[in-house]
C-alpha positions as CSV (number, residue, x, y, z in Angstrom):
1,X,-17.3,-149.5,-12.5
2,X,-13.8,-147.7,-12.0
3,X,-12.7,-150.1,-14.7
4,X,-14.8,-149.5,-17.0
5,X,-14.8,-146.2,-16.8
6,X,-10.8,-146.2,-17.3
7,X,-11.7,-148.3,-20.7
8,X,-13.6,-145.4,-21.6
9,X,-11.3,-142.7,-21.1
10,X,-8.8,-144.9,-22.9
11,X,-10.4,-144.9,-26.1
12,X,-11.3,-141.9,-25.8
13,X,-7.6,-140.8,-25.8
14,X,-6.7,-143.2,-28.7
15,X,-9.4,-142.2,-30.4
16,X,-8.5,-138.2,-29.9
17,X,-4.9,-139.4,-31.2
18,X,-5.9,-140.9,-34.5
19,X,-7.7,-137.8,-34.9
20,X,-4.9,-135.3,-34.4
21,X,-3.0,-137.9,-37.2
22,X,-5.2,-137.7,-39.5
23,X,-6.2,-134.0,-39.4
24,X,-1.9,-133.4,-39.7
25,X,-1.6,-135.9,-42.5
26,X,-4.7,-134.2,-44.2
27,X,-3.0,-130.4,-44.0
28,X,0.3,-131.9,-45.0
29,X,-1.4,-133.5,-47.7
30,X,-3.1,-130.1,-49.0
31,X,0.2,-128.3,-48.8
32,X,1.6,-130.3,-51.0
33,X,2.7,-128.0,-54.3
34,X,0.4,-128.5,-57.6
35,X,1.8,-130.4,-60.4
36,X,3.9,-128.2,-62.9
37,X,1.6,-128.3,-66.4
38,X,2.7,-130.0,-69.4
39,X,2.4,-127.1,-71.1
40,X,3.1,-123.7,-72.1
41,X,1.1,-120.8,-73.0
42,X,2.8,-118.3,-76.3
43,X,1.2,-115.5,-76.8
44,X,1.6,-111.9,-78.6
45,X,1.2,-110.2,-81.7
46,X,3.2,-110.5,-84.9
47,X,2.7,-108.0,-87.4
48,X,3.0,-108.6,-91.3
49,X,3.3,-112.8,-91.0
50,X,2.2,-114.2,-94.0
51,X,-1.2,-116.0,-94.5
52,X,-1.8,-114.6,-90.5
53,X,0.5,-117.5,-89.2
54,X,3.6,-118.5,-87.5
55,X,5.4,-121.8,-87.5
56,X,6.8,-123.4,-84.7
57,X,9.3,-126.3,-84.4
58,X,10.9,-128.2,-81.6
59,X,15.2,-128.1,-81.9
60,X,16.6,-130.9,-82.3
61,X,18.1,-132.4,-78.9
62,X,20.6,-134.8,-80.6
63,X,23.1,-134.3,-84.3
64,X,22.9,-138.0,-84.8
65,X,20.0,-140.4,-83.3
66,X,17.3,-137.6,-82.2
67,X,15.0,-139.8,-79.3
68,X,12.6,-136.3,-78.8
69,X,10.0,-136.5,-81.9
70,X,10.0,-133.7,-83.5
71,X,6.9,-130.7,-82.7
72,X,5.9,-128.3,-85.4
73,X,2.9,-126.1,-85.2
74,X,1.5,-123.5,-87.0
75,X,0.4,-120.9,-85.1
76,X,-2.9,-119.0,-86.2
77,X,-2.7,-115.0,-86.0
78,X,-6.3,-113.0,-86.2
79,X,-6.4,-109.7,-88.4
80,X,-4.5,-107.6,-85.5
81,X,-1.4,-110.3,-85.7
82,X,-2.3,-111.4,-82.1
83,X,-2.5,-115.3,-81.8
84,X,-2.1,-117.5,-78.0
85,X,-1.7,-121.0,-78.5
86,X,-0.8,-124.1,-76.3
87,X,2.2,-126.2,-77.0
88,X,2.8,-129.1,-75.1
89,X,6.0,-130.1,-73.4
90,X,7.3,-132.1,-70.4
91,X,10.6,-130.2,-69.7
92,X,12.0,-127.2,-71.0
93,X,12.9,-127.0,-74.0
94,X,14.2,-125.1,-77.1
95,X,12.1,-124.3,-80.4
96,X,12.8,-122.4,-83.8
97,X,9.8,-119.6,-84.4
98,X,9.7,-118.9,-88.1
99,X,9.9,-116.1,-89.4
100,X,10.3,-114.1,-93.1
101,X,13.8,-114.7,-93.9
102,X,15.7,-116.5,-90.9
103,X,14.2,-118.2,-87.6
104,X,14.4,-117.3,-83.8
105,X,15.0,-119.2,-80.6
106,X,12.6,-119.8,-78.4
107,X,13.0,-121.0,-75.2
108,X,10.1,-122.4,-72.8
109,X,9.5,-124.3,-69.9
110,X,6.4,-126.3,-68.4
111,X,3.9,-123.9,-66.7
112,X,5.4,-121.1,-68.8
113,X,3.5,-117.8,-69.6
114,X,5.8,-116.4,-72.5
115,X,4.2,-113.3,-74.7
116,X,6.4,-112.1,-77.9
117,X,5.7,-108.9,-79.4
118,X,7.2,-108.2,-83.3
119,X,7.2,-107.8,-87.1
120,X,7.4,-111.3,-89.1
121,X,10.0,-109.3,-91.7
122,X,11.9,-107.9,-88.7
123,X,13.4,-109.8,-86.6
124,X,15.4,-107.1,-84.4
125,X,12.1,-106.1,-83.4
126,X,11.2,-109.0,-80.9
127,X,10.0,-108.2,-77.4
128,X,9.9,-110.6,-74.8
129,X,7.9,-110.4,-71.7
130,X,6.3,-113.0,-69.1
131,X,8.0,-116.1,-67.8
132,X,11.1,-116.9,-70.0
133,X,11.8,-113.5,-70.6
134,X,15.4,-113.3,-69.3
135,X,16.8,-116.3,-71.1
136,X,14.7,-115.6,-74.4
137,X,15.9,-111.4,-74.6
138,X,19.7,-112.9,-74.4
139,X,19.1,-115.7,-76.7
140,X,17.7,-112.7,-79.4
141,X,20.7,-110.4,-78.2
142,X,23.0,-113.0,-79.0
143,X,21.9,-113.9,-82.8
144,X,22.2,-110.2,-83.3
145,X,25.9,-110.1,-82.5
146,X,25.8,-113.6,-84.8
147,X,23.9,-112.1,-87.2
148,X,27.0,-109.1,-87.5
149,X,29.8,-111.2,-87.3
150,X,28.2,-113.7,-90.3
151,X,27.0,-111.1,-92.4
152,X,30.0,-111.3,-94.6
153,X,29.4,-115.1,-95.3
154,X,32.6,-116.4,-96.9
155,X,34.5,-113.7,-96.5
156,X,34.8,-113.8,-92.7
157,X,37.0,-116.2,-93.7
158,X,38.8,-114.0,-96.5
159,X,41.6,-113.1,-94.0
160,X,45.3,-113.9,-93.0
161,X,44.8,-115.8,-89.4
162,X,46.1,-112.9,-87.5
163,X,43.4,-110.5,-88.4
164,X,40.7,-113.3,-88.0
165,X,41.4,-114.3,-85.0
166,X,41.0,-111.1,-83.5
167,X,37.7,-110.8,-85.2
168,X,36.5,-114.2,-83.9
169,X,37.9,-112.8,-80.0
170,X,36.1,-109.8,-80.2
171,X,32.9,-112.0,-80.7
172,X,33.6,-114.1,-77.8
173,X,33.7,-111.2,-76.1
174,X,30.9,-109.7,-77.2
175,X,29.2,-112.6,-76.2
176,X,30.4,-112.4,-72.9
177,X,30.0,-109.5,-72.2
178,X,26.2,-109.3,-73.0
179,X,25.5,-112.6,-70.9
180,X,27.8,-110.7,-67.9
181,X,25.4,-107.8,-68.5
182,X,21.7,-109.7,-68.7
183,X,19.7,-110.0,-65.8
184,X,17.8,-113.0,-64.4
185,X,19.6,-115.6,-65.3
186,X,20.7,-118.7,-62.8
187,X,24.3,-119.5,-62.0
188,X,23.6,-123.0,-64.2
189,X,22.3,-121.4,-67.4
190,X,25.3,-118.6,-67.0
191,X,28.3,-121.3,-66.8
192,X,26.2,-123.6,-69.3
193,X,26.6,-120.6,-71.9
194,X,30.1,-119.6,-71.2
195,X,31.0,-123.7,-72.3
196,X,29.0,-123.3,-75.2
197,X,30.2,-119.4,-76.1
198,X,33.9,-121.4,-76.1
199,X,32.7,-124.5,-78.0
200,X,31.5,-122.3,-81.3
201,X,34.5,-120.3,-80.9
202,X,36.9,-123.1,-81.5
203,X,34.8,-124.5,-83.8
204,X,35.1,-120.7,-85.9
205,X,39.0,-121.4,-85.8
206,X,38.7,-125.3,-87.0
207,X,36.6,-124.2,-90.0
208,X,39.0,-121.3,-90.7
209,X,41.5,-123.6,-90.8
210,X,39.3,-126.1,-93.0
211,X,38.3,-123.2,-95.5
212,X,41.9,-121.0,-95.7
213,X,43.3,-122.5,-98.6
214,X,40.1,-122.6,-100.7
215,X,39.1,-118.7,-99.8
216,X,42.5,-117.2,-99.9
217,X,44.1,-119.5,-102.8
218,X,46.6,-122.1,-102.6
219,X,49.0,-120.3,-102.8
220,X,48.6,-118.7,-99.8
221,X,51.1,-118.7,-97.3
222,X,50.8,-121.5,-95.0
223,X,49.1,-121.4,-91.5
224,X,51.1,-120.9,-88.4
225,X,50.6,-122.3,-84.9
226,X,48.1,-119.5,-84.1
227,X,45.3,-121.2,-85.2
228,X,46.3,-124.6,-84.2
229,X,46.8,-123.7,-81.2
230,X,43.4,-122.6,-80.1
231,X,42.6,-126.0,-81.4
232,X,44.4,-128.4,-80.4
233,X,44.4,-127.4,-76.7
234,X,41.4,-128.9,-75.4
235,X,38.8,-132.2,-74.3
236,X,37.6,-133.6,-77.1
237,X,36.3,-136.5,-75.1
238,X,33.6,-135.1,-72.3
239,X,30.7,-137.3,-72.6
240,X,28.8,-135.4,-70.1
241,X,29.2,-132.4,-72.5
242,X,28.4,-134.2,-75.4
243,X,25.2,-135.5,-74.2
244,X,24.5,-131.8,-72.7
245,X,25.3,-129.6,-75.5
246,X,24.8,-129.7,-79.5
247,X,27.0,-126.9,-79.6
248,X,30.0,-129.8,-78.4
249,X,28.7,-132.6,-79.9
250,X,29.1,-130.4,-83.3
251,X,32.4,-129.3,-82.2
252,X,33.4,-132.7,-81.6
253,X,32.1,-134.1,-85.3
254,X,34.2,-131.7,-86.5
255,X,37.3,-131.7,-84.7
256,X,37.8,-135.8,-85.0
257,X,37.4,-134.8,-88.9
258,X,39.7,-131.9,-89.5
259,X,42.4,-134.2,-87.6
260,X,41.8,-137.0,-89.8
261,X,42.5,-134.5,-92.5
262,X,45.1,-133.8,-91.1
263,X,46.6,-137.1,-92.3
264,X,44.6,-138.3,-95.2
265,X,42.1,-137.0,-97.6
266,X,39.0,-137.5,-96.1
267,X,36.3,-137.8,-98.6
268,X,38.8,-140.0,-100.9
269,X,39.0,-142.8,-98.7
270,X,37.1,-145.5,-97.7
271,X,34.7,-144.5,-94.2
272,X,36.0,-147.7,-92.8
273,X,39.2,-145.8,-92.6
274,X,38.1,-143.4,-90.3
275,X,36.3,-145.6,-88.2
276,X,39.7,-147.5,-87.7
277,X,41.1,-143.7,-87.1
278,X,38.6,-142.7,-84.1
279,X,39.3,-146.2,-82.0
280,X,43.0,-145.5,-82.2
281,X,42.6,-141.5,-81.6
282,X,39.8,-141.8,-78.9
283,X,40.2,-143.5,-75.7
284,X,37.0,-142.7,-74.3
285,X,34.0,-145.7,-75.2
286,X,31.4,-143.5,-74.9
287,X,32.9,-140.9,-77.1
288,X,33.9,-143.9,-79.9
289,X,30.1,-144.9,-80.0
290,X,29.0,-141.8,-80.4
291,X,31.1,-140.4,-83.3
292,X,30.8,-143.9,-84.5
293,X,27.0,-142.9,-84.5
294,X,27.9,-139.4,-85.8
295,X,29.5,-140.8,-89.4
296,X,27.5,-144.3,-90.1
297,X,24.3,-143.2,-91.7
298,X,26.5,-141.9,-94.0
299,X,29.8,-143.8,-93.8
300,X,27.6,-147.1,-94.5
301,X,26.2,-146.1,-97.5
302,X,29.9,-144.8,-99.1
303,X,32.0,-147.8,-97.8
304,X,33.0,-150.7,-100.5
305,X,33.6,-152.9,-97.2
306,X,30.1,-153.1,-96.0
307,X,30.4,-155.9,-94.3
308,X,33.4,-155.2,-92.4
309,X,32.1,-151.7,-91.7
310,X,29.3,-153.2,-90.0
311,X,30.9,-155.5,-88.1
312,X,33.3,-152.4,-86.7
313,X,30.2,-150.6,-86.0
314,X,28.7,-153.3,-83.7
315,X,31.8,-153.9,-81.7
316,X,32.4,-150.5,-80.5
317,X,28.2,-149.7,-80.3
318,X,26.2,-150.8,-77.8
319,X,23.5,-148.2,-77.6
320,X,20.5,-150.9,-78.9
321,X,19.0,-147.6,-80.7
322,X,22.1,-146.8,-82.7
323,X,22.2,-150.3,-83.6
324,X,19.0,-150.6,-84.9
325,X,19.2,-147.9,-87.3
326,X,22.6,-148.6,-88.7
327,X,21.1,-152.2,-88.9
328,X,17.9,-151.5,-90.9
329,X,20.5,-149.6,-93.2
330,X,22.9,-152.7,-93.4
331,X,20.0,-154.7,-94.2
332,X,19.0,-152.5,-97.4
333,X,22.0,-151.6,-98.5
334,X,22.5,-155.3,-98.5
335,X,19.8,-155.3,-101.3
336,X,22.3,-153.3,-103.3
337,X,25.4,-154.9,-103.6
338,X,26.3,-156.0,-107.2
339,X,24.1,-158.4,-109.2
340,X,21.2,-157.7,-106.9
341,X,18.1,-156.5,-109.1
342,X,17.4,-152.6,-108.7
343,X,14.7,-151.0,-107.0
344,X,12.2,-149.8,-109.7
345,X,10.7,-146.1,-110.6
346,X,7.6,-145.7,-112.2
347,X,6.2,-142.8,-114.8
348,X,8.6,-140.3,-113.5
349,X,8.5,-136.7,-115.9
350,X,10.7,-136.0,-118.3
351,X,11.8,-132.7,-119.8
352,X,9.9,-133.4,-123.2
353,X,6.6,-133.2,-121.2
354,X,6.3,-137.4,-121.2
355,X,7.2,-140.0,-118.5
356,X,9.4,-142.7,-118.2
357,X,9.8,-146.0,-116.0
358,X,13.3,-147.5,-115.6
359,X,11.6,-150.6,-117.3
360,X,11.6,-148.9,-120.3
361,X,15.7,-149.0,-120.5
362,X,15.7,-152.9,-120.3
363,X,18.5,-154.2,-122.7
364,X,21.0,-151.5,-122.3
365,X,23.6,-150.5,-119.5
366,X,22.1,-147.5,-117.7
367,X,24.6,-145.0,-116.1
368,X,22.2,-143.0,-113.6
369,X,23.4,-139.3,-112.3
370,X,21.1,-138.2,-109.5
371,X,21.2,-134.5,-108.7
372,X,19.3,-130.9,-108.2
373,X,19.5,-127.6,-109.2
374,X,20.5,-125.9,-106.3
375,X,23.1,-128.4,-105.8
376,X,26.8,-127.0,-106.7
377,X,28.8,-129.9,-106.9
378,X,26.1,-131.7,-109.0
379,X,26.5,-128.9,-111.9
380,X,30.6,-128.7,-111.3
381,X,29.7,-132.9,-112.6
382,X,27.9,-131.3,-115.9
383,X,30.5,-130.1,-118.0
384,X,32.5,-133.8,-117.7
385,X,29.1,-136.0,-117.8
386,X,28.3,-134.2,-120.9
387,X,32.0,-135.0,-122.8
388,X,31.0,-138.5,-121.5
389,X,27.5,-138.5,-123.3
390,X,29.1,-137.4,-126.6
391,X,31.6,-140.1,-126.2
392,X,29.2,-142.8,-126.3
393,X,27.0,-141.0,-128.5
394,X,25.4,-143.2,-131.2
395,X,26.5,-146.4,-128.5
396,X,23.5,-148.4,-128.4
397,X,24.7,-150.3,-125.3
398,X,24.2,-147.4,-122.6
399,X,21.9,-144.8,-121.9
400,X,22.2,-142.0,-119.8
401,X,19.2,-140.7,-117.0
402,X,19.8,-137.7,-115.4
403,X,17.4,-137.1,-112.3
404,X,16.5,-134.9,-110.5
405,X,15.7,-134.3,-106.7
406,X,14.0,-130.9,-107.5
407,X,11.2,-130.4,-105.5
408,X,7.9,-130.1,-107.2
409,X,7.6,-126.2,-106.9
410,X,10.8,-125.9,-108.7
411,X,9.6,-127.8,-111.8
412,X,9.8,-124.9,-113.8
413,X,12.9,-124.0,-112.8
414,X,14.1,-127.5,-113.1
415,X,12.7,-127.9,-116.7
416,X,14.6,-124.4,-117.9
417,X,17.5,-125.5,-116.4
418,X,17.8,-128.4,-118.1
419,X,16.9,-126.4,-121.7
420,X,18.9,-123.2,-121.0
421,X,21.7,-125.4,-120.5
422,X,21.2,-128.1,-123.1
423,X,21.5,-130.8,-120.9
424,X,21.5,-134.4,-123.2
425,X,20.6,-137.8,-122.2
426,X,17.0,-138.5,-120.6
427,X,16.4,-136.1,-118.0
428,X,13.9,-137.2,-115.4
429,X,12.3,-135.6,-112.1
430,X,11.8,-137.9,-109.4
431,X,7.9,-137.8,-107.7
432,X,9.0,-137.0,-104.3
433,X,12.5,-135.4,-104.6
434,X,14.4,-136.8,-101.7
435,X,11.2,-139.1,-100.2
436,X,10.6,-140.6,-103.6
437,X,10.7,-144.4,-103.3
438,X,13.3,-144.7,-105.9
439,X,16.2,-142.1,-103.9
440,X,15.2,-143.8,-100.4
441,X,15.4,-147.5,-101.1
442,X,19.5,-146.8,-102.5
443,X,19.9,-144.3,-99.7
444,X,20.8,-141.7,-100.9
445,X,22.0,-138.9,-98.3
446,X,24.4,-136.7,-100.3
447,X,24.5,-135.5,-104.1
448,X,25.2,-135.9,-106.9
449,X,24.9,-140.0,-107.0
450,X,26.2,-141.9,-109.4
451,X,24.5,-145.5,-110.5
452,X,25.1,-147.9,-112.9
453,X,22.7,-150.8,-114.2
454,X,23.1,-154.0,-116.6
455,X,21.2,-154.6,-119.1
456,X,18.7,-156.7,-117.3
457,X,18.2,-153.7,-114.9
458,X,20.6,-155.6,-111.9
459,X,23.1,-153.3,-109.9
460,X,26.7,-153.0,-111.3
461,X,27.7,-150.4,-109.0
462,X,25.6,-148.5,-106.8
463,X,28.4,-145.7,-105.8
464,X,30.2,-145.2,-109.5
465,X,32.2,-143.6,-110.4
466,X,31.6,-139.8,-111.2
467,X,32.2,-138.3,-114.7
468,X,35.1,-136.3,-113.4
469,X,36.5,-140.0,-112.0
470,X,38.9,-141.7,-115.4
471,X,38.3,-144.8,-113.0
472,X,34.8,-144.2,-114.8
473,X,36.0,-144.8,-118.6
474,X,37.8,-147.6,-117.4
475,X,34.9,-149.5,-115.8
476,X,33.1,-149.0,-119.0
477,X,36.3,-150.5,-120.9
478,X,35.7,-153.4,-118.9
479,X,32.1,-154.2,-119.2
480,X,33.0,-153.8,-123.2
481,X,30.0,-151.1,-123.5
């Protein structure tokens, strides 16, 4: 009897034990905090937007290989200008809000609650309140006192070094002295910005440097040590930055290519060459892969050692994503060498209101200039393409295309160019400007493009010469045209 009544109170003990357990686990349970949303809520009003909407796009979190997909969104606005919208997000994150002539940063975190009052022709006129505020009202300050340096354009730059860099340090302290002055900021964000504040800086004194010559005139007295100076003394090869900060990854693309300037003209030599020039100049493999990653897309399709370019590429990349894009680029560009057949475009416009196909040029050499309206060095090309033209005129070996990567609302504008100026050859418009089939399959990144066909339509050279080039005449010379 006394034993079983000592069982009893036992269990009862154990049993009032697991209870207390369970009822703490339960409340620790419950306290725990709520999942942050994936989400933000933007909300406002936005007076005078066009059509009654906004746009909104994501920035871009990388200048080379971007692994974010991209978000845009157009935002809807009622007849009062007021709009609230979700966008989705798992970390913070910065976006571009459109507006009428220029674009302003927006920057929002999960579980945000950001409102924006303003005018869609006004920019100055944004108000920020809600979660975000703090960061967003600097971020607008600050494109202000961009907006005032910049408003000169070209001739910021239109100065003897002395006077500019004082201009470009009263900016920096401008800057500084308005994120000293803002409120609600954390100790992160605040050092983060002073990096970056000191990363477009030097990057103002390596364009300076870059531009002086052509703004001032050549014969402008020669640079001092000032401006060097502010370059030179620095680390170019912080991988922790660079993955951090756009701001230093741009500084850093252009710093490894104003020093190879420095030595050797850049555009007039083969990319291979500065490949070869970052593994001797950097000593950081990180950095190497990266700028490595910075130049190829382009590099690649410029080189006339594609295979050895690709070969360097792969032995200083080992990011599998990088490699797979310059590889998918390697494999096309393959398709282009000489002798291979060229890729085909179909019906494309002409400026006589018909179309043509590249079919319909079978039995001649064709000599291909690809190139826009807007585009400046493309019309600098004209003037020599067109003592080219009358040269050969009457040839019945070679015929000239000219096309354009106009997009299709410029048509107009495309097709009175091309009269007002009296443009000869056959002048074509390609389908899609820079998406057409045609300009994607050779690559083409950067205008004017020069091509050059057989008579059987197969590649001669798929980088020729430019008009302006006499290595152009002579290539001609040789193919007895």
């Amino acid at each position: 009897m006394l034993m079983t009544l000592k069982i009893n109170l036992d269990n009862k003990l154990w049993f009032k034990k697991i209870l207390i357990l369970v009822i703490i686990l339960f409340t620790i349970t419950s306290c725990k905090q709520e999942p942050i949303a994936n989400y933000a809520i933007l909300s406002g009003i936005i007076n005078n937007a066009e059509n009654n909407q906004i746009q909104i796009s994501s920035m871009f979190t990388s200048i080379s290989v971007d692994t974010v997909p991209k978000y845009n969104k157009i935002l809807k606005l009622d007849d009062t200008g007021s709009f609230s919208d979700t966008i989705y997000l798992n970390n913070e994150k910065d976006f571009f809000l459109g507006l009428y002539r220029n674009s302003a940063l927006l920057h929002l975190t999960p579980g945000a609650n950001l409102q924006i009052i303003g005018d869609f022709k006004d920019a100055s006129k944004l108000k920020f309140s809600g979660t975000n505020a703090n960061i967003n009202t600097y971020f607008h300050k600050k494109s202000q006192i961009l907006d005032k340096f910049e408003a000169r354009g070209n001739d910021t730059y239109k100065v003897y070094e002395k006077e500019f860099i004082k201009q470009q340090e009263a900016k920096y302290n401008e800057y500084l002295n308005l994120l000293n002055s803002s409120s609600g900021l954390s100790d992160e964000f605040i050092n983060n910005e002073k990096k970056d504040i000191t990363y477009r800086n030097i990057q103002s004194y390596i364009t300076y440097d870059s531009r002086y010559k052509m703004v001032m005139g050549e014969d402008s007295p020669n640079l001092t040590s000032l401006i060097y100076n502010k370059i030179s003394n620095f680390d170019y090869q912080n991988i922790d930055e660079y993955k951090r900060s756009t701001h230093y990854a741009f500084l850093l693309r252009s710093y490894y290519q104003y020093a190879y300037e420095k030595t050797t003209d850049f555009w007039a030599t083969d990319p291979i060459e500065f490949l070869k020039f970052i593994t001797k100049t950097v000593s950081n493999k990180n950095i190497i892969q990266e700028l490595f990653m910075l130049y190829a897309p382009y590099g690649i399709t410029k080189t006339k050692e594609l295979v050895a370019y690709y070969k360097m590429f792969n032995e200083n990349v080992s990011n599998k994503r990088y490699r797979d894009v310059i590889t998918t680029q390697y494999n096309d560009l393959v398709k282009l060498i000489p002798g291979q057949p060229s890729p085909e475009f179909v019906n494309y416009k002409n400026a006589d209101g018909g179309t043509n196909s590249l079919t319909d040029f079978r039995g001649k050499y064709v000599y291909i200039d690809v190139w826009a309206t807007w585009c400046g060095p493309c019309k600098e090309e004209i003037p020599f393409l067109k003592k080219v033209e009358d040269a050969y005129h009457g040839n019945k070996n070679i015929e000239f295309l000219s096309i354009s990567v106009d997009v299709k609302n410029n048509l107009k504008k495309w097709q009175n160019f091309v009269k007002d100026n009296k443009l000869g050859g056959v002048q074509l418009i390609a389908d899609k400007d820079f998406k057409s089939e045609f300009i994607q399959k050779y690559q083409i990144q950067g205008i004017p493009k020069f091509i050059l066909l057989d008579k059987e339509g197969n590649i001669v050279a798929s980088d020729a010469p430019r008009p302006s080039d006499f290595e152009l005449i002579t290539l001609f010379n040789e193919l007895e045209i």
